[in-house]
Structure formats: structure tokens, C-alpha cells
BABA-984584 format. One record per atom (N, C-alpha, C): residue in one letter; x negated, y negated, z. Coordinates in steps of 0.001 Angstrom, whole numbers, padded with zeros to 6 digits, always signed. Atoms other than C-alpha are relative to their C-alpha. Layout:
N
AXYZ...
// end
This chain:
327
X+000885-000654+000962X+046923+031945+038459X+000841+000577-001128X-001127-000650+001077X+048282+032541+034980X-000749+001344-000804X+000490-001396+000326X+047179+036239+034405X+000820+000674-000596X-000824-001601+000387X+049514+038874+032395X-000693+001277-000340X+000258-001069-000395X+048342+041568+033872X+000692+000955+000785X-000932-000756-000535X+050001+044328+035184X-000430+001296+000933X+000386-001567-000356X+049991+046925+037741X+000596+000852-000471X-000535-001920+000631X+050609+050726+036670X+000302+000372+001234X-000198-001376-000591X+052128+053505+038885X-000261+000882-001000X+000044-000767+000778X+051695+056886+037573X+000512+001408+000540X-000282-000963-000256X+053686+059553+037694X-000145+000894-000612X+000154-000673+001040X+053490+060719+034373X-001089-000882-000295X+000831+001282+000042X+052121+057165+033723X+000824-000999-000570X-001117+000305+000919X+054416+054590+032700X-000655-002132+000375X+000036+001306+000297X+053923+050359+032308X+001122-000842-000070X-000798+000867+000489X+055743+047424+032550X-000261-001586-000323X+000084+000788+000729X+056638+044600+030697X+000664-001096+000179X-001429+000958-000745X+058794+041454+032482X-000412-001319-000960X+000136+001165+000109X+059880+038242+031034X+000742-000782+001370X-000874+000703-000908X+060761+035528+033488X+000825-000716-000270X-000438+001143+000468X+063315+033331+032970X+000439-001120+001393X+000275+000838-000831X+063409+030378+035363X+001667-001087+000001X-001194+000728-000590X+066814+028632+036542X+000254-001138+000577X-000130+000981-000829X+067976+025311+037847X+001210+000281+001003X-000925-000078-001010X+069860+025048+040954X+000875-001131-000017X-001146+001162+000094X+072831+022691+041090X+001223+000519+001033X-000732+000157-000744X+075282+022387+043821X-000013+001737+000370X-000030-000941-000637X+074192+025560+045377X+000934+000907+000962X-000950-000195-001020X+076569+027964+047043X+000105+001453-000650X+000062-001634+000228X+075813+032096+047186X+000944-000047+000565X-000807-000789-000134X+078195+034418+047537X-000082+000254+001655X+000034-000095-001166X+079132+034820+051396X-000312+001704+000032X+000660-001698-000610X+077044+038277+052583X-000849+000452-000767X+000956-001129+000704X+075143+038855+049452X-001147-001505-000037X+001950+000854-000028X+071072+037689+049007X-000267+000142-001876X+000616-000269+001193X+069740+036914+046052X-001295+000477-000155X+000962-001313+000221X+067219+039634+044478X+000103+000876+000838X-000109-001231-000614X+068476+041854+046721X+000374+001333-000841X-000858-001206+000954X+069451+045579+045137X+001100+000273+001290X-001563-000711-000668X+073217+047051+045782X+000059+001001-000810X-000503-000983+000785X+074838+049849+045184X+001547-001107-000001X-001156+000761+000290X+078704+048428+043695X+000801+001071+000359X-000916-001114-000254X+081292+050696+045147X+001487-000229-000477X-000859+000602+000344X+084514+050236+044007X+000986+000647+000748X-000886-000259-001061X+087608+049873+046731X+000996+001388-000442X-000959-001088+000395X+090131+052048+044763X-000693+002046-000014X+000646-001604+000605X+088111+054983+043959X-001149+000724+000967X+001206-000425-000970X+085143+055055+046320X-001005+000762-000847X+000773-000621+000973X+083055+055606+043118X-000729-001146+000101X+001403+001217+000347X+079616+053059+042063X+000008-000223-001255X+000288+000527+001500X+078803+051221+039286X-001018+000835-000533X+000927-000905+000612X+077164+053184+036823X-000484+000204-000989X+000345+000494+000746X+075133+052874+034112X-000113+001566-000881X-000407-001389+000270X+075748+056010+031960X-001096+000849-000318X+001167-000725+000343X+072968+058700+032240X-001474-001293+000741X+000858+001101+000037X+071011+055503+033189X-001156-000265-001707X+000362+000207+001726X+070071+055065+029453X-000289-001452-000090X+000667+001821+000424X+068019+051954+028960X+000506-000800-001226X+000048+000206+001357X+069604+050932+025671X+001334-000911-000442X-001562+000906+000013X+071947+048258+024204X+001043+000885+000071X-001666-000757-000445X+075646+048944+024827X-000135+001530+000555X-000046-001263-001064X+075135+052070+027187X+001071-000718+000496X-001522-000079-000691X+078645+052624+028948X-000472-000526+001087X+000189-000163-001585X+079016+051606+032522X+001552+000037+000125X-001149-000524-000782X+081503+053255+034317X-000013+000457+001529X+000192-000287-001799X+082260+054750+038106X-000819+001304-000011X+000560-000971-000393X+080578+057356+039290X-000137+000717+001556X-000006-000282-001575X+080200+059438+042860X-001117-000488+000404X+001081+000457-001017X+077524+057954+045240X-001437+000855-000093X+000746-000645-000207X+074288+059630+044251X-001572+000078-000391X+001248+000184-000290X+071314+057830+045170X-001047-000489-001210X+000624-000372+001252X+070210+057474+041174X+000066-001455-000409X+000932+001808+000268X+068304+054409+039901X+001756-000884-000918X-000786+000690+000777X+071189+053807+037653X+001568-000654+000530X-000769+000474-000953X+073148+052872+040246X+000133-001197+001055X+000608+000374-001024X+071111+050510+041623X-000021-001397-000953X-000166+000733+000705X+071600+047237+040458X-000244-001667+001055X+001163+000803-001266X+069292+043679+041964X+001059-001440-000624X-000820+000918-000073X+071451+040313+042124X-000772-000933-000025X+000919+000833+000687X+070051+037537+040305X+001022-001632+000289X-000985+000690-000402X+071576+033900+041895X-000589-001113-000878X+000571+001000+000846X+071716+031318+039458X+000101-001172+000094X-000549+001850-000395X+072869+027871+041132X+001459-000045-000199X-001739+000257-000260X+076404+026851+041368X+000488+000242+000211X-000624-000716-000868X+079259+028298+042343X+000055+001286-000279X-000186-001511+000075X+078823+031928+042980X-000641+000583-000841X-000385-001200+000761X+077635+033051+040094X-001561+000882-000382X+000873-000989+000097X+074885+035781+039300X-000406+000344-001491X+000516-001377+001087X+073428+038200+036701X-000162+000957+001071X+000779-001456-000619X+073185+041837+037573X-000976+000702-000184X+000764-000686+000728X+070361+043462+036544X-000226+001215+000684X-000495-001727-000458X+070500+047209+036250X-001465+000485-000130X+001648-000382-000445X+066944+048725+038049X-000029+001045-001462X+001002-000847+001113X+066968+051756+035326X-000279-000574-000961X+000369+000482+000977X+066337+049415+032983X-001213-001112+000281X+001609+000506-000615X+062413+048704+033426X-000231-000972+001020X-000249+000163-001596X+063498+048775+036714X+000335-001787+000539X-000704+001461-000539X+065626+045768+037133X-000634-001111-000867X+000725+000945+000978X+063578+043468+034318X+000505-000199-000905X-000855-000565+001966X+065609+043828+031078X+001488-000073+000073X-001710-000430+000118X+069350+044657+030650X+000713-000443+001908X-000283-000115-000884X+071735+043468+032426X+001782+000400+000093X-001269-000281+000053X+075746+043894+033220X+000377-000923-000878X-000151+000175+001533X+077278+042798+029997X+002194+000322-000194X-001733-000395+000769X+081089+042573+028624X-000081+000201-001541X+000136-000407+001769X+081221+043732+024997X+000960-000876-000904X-000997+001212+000453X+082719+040835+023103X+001020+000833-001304X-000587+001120-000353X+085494+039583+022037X+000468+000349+001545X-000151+000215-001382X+085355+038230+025953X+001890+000154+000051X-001203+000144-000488X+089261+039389+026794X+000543+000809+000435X-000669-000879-000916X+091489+041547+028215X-000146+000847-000233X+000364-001426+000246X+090539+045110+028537X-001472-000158-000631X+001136-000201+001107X+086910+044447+026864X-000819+000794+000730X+000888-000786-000778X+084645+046746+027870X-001346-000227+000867X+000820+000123-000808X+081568+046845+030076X-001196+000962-000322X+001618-001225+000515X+078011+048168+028958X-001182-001120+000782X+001190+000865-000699X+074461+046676+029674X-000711-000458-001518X+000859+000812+001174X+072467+044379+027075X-000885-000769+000264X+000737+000889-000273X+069520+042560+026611X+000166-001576+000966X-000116+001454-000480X+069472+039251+028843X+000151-000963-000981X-000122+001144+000718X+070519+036277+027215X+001190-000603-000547X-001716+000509+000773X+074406+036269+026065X+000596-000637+001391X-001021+000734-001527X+075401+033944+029241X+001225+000374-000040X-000962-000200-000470X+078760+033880+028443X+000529+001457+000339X-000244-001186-000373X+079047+037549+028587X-000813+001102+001345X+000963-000610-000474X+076577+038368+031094X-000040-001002+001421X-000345+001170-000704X+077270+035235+033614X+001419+000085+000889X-001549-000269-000914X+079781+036654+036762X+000096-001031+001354X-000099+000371-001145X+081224+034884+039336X+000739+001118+000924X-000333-001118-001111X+081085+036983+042470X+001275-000783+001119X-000503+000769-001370X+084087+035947+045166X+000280+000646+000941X-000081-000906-001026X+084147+037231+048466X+001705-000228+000193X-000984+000074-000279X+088092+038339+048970X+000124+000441+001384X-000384-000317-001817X+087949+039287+052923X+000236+001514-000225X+000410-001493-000111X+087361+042604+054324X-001011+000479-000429X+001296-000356+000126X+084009+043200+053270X+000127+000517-001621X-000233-000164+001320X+085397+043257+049140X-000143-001067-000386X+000280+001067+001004X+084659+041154+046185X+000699+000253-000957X-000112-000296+001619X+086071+040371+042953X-001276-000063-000856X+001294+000196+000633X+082854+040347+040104X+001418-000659-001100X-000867+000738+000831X+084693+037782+037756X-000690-000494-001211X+000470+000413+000630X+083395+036724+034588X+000050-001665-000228X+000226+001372-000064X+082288+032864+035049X+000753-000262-001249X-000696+001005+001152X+083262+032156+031323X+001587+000204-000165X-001871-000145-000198X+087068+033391+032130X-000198+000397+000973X-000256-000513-001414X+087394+033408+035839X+001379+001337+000040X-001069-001260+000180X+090677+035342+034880X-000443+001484-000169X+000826-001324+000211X+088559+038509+033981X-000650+000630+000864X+001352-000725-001102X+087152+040881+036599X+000168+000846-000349X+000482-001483-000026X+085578+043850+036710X+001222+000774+000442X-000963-000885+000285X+087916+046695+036630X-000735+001207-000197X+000208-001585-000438X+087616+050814+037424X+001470+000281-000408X-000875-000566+000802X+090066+052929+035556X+000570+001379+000932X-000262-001022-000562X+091546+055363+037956X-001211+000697+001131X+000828-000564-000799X+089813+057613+040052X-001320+001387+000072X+001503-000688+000830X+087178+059767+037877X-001059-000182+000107X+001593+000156+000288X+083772+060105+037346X+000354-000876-001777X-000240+000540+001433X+083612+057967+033683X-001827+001058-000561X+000618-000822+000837X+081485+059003+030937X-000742-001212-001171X+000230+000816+000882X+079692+057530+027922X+000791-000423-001323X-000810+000366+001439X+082095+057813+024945X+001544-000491+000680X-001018-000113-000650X+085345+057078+027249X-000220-001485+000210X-000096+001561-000281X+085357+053152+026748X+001160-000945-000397X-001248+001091-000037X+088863+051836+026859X+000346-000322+001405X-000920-000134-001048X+091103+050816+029234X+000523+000648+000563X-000119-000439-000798X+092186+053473+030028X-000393+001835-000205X+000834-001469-001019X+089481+056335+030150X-000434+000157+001136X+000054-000225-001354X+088782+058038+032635X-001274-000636+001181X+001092+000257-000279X+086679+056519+035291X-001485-000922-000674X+000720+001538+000599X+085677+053261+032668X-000093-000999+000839X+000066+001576-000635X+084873+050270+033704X+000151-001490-001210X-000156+000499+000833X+085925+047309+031781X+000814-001261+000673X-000209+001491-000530X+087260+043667+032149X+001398-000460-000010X-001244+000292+000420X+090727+042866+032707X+000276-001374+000954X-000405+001367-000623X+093235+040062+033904X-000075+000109+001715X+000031-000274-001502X+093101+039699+037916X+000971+000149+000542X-001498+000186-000825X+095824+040493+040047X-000456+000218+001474X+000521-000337-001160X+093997+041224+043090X+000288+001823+000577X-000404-001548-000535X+094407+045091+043006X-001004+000984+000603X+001629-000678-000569X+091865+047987+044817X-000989+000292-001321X+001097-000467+000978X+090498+049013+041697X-000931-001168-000449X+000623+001376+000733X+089529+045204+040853X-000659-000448+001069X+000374+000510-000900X+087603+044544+044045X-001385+001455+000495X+001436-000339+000363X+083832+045970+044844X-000336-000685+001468X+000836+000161-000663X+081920+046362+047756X-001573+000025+000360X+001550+000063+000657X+077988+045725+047398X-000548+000484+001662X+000755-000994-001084X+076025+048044+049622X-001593-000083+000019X+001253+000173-000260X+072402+047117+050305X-000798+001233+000113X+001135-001056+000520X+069848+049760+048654X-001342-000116-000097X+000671-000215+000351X+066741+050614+047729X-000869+000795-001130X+000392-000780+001181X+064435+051986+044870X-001656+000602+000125X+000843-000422-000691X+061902+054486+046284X-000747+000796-001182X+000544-001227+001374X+059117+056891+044437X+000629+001217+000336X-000336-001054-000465X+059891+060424+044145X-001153+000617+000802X+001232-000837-000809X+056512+061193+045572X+000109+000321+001166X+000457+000457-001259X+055462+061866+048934X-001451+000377+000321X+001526-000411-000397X+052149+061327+049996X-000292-000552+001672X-000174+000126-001698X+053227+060479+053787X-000539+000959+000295X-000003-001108-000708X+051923+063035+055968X+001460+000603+000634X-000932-000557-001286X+054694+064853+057696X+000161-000704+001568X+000060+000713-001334X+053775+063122+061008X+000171-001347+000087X+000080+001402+000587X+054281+059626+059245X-000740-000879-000320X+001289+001217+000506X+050926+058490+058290X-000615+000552-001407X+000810-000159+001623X+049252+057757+055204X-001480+000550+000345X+002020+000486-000209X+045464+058967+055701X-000513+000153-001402X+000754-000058+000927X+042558+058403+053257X-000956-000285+000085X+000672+000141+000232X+039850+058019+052409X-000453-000974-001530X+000583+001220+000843X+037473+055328+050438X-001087-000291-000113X+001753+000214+000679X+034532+054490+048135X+000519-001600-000414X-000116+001449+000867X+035896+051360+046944X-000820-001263+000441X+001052+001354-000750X+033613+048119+047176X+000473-001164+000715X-000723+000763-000560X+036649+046115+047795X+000402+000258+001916X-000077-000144-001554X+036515+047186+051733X+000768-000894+000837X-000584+001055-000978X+037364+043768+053430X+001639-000024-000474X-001838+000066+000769X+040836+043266+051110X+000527+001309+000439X-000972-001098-000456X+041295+046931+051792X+000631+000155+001574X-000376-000012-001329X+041189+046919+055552X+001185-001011+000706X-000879+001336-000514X+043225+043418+055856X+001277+000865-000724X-000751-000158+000222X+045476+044654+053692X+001429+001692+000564X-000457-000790-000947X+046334+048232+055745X+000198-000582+000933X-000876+000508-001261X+046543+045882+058778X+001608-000509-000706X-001925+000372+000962X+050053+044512+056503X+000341+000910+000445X-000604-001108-000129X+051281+047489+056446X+000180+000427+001559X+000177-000416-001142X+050480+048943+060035X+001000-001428+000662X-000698+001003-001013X+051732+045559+061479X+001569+000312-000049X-001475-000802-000080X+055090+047050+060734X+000371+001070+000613X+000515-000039-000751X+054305+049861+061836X-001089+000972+000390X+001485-000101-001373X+051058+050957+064701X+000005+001234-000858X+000579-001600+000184X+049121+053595+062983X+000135+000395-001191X-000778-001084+001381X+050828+054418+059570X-001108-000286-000528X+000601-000705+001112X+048232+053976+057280X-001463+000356+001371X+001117-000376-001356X+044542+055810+059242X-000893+000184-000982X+001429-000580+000560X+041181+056728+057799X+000011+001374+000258X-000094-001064-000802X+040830+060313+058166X-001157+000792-001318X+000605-000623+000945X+038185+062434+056350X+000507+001851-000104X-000489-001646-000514X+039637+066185+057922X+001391+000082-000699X-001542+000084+000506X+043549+065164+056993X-000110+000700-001140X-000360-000848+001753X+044228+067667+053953X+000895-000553-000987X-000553+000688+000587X+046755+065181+053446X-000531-001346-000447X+000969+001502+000131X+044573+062292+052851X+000096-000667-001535X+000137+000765+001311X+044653+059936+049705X-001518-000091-000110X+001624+000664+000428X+041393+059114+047739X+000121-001614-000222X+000239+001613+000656X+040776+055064+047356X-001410+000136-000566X+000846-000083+000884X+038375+054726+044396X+000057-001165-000915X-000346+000373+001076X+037197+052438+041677X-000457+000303-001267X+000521-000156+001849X+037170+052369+037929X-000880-000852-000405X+000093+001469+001505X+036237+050241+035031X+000514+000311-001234X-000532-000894+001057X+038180+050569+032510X+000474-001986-000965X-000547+001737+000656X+038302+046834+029752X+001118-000220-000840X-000889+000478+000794X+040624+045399+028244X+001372+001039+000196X-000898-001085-000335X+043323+047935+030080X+001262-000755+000217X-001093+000773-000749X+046125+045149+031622X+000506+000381+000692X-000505-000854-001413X+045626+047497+034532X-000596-000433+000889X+000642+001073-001010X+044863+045788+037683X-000716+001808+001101X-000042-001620-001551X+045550+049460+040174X+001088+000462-000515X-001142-000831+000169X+046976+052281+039838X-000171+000907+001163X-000090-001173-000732X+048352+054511+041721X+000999+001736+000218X-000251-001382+000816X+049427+058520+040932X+000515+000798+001222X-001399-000822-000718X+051986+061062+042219X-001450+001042+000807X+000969-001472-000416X+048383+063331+043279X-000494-000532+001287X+000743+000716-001056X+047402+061044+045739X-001403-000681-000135X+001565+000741+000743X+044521+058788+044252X+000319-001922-000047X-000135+001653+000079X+044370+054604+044130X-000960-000402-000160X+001506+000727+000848X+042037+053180+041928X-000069-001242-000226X+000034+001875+000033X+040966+049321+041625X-000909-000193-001121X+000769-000087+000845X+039693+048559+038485X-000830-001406-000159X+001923+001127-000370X+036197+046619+038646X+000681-001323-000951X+000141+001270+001482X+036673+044873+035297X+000809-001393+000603X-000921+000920-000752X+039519+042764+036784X-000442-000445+000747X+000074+000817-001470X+039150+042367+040183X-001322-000276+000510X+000914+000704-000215X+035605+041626+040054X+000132-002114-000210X-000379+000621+000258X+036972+038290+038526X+000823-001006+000341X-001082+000854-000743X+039800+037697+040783X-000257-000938+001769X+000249+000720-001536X+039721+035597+044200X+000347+001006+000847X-000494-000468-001192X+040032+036675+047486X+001158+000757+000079X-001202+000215-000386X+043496+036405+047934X+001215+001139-001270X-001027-001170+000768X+044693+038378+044230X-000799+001319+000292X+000664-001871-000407X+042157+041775+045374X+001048-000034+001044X-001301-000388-001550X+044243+041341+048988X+001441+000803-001326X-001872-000407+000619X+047672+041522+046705X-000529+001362-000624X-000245-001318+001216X+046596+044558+044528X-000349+000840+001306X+000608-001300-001614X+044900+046401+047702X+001650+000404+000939X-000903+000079-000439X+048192+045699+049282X+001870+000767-000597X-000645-000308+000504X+050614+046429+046619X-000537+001639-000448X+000088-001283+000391X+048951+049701+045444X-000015+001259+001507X-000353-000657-001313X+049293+050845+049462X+001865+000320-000293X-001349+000002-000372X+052629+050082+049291X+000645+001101-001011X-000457-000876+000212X+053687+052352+046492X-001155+001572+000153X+000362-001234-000892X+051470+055253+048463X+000961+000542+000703X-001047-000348-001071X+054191+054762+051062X+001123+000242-000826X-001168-000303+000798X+056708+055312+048276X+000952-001565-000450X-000635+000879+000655X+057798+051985+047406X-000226+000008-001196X-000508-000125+001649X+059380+051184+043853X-000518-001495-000033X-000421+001074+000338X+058673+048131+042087X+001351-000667-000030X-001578-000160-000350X+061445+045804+042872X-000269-002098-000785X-000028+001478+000691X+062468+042204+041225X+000964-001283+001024X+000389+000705-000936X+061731+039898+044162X-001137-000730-000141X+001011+000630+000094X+059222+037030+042994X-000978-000135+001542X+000223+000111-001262X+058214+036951+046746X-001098+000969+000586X+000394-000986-000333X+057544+040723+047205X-001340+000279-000525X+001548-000528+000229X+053948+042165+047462X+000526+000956-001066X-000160-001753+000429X+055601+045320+045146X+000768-001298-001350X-000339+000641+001679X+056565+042566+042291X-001029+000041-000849X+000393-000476+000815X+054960+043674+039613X-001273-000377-001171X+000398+000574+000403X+053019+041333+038224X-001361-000247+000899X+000773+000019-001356X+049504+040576+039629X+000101-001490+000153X+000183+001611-000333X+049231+037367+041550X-000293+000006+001605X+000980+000176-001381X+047961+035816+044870X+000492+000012+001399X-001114-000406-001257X+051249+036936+047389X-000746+000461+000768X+000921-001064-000665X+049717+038083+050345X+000868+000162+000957X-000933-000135-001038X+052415+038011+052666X+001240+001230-000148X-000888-000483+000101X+055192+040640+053371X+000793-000359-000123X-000837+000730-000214X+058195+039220+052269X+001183+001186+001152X-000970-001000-000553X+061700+040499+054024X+000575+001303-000400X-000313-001039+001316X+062341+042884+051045X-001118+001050+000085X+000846-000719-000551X+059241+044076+051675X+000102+001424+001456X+000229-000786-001510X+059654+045332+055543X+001348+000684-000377X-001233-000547+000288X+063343+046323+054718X-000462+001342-000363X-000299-001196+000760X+062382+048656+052210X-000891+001050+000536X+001029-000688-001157X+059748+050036+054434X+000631+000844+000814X-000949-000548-000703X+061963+050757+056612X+000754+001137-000110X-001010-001156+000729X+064281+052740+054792X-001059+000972-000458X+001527-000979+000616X+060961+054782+053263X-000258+000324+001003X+000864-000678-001306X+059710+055612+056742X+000913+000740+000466X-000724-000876-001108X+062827+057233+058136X+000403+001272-001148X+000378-001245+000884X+062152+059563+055031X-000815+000637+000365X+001702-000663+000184X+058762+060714+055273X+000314+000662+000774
// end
């Protein structure tokens, strides 16, 4: 179904906007340990600092440098596999959350050049080959000069105006020699809401007027089948969500759903849609109840876009996972 339509969260209230771009595969061969569209955190061996996108500032040439370990979107960065040998895009989540900008060398491509984030599209600068060096480290190498990897500048926190070689705690592209600072361990993350509308005891309850009923109920069994009980009906729960719908035209809002505890299905749409895309929005607007983030996984019920997924992918239950031993 070719729809561009979009779901909303709302915290304040915010929208997004994805292009796809679509890849051929050719003599296939990922990186040994890492998944593609998975998110990492990038740690780097020498320093035991993360890749870091400075302030997380959405905006051409923003710095990236190291930083200490601390949980923050701009840290969080989803691995994009493009066919052949090894090699990737990074795309950095604070930047409309993994859709947009990605890891970037600041040309002229050569020794010492620096490292920021930029629109998608400059391959040769934006095009790494990842290689696994043993011990659970990588080099991140720039495909168009394998000679070039990623590089951490000492053992600092870096900064935004501090973009040479050798400020403190930069990040930037030099020749390889195989040293700790030039080698990166990718740590399997997640990108959660700040909300919580869990109960304390680990269930979602709520309540519901919505007409969509059948999609809603199938689609809480999803969820629950992970696991027994989490989402419940409850009219007494003080913690309870409202499920409700709108109408609201010409919005390119499918569902939303708000930091107060509310999930609305808007008529106009999903009167329109099949079976199978009400399941996905019923499904996806549960899922960030439980605190899931939009995440850039064509697969995932929580990809962003509406369409007729009805299945949990693995990215899915993962991140579940990690969200439940919060609540």
C-alpha cells in the first residue's frame, strides 16, 4: 500500500518525515557480530568513551566526538548494511531519530579530516567499511580509503568547536596502524520514551471507546504473547490509559499517542484502510504506550511509516525486553 502517512507520538508533539533509499546487494558479506538496522552504542577501546554526536544537534557538520556512556539518543547510532564487503552507513537516531544524517568525514577525504554528521548522500564520505579485528573490536574504515579509520583523540570528553587532530576527545579520520584508540566496540542499544505509563506492577491497563475493537484486541494479544498479562482492561486502575477515536482530515496522522496517557485512532484514515493496516496502527500505537521509540527497521511494527506489518519482528521483542525490566 503506497500511503505517506505518518504516525505521531506526542510528547510535546513532534512528526516525522523519512526518505527511503533502497540498495542492491552484491556479493554479500556483514560484518561478523553486527545486524543490520540494529542500534549501537560505539565505544571506543582506548578511552572507554562513545561516539557522540555533539549536544545531539541535528544539523549539518555538528562535531562528533567521544563522550562518557550516558544513555542519550545522540549516542545511539542504527547500522545501515549496504551489500558487499562490510560496508555500512551509520545513521545517528538524534537525527529524526535515525532517518536523516548520518556519520560523515568532512572533506578533503585524508589524513586527520574530521568527523561530523551530514545529510545522506556523499557516499564517498559517508560509506565505512566496518572490520572485525578479534576480541570483540572493530576498525570503522572509510570504504573510499580503506587506509582511514575512525580515530578518538586521547582520553576526554570532546566538544563542539575542538575539531582537529588533536583536540581533546575529537574524533576524526586518520591513517591505520591498528592502535586502541582506532578500534570500536558496538554495543547493542535501544531508543526508549521518556514516559511511563507502565503501571508499577508491569502492566499497561486501559480502557476503550474505539470502534476499531477486533484490531485492538488481536493486536494486545502481540504484545501479551511476549509477555502473559502486560497489557489488561481495567476500568478501577488509576493508572489506566484512555483508547479513543478522532477525526481529524487531511492530518497525515494515522494514531497518536501522548506522554498523559491517551491513544487515539483517527476515523478519517483508518476507516479506509484494510484489516491488516488498523492491526499495524492498533499495534504500533500500543507499543509506544509501553515506551518504545520509533526505530529504523523496515520490518518493525514501531517503523514509522503506516503500512500492513503485523508481525513482531526480532527488534521488536528485543526492545521490549529491555523496556520491561524498566517499568
Amino acid at each position: 500500500m503506497n500511503k505517506r502517512i505518518f504516525f505521531r507520538v506526542i510528547v510535546l508533539c513532534f512528526a516525522l518525515f523519512i526518505v527511503i533509499q533502497c540498495k542492491n546487494t552484491v556479493n554479500a558479506a556483514e560484518t561478523y557480530g553486527l545486524t543490520h538496522q540494529y542500534m549501537y552504542n560505539i565505544r571506543n577501546r582506548n578511552s572507554g568513551k562513545c561516539l557522540n554526536v555533539n549536544y545531539g544537534t541535528d544539523a549539518n557538520g555538528t562535531n562528533v566526538n567521544q563522550y562518557t556512556f550516558d544513555e542519550s539518543y545522540e549516542q545511539k547510532f542504527s547500522l545501515e548494511y549496504l551489500g558487499g564487503d562490510r560496508t555500512y552507513k551509520l545513521y545517528a537516531f538524534c537525527s529524526e531519530e535515525g532517518y536523516s544524517r548520518v556519520l560523515d568525514v568532512y572533506r578533503p577525504l585524508q589524513n586527520n579530516a574530521n568527523v561530523d554528521i551530514w545529510d545522506d548522500g556523499d557516499d564517498d564520505a559517508q560509506i565505512w567499511r566496518i572490520v572485525h579485528e578479534g576480541n570483540g573490536y572493530y576498525s570503522i574504515r572509510l570504504a573510499y580509503n580503506t587506509n582511514l579509520a575512525l580515530t578518538a583523540y586521547g582520553t576526554s570528553n570532546g566538544g563542539g568547536s575542538g575539531t582537529s587532530s588533536t583536540s581533546a576527545g575529537n574524533v576524526f579520520v586518520s591513517n591505520y596502524t591498528g592502535a586502541a584508540n582506532q578500534q570500536w566496540s558496538f554495543e547493542r542499544t535501544t531508543a526508549l520514551l521518556t514516559w511511563d505509563l507502565v503501571a508499577p506492577d508491569k502492566h499497561l491497563y486501559y480502557v476503550s471507546t474505539t470502534k476499531y475493537l477486533n484490531e485492538l484486541n488481536t493486536a494486545i494479544s502481540k504484545w501479551n504473547n511476549v509477555y502473559s498479562g502486560l497489557i489488561v482492561s481495567s476500568f478501577s486502575n488509576i493508572s489506566r490509559i484512555t483508547i479513543s477515536d478522532i477525526y481529524e482530515e487531511n492530518s497525515n496522522v494515522v494514531g497518536t499517542t501522548s506522554s498523559t496517557g491517551t491513544i487515539k485512532f483517527n476515523t478519517y484514515y483508518l476507516d479506509n484502510y484494510d484489516a491488516d493496516s488498523r492491526l499495524k496502527t492498533c499495534i504500533h500505537e500500543l507499543g509506544h504506550a509501553l515506551k518504545l521509540h520509533h526505530i529504523r527497521d523496515f520490518a518493525s511494527v514501531m517503523y514509522p511509516y503506516s503500512c500492513s506489518n503485523i508481525f513482531l519482528s526480532p527488534n521488536d521483542i528485543w526492545n521490549l525486553q529491555n523496556a520491561y525490566v524498566r517499568y
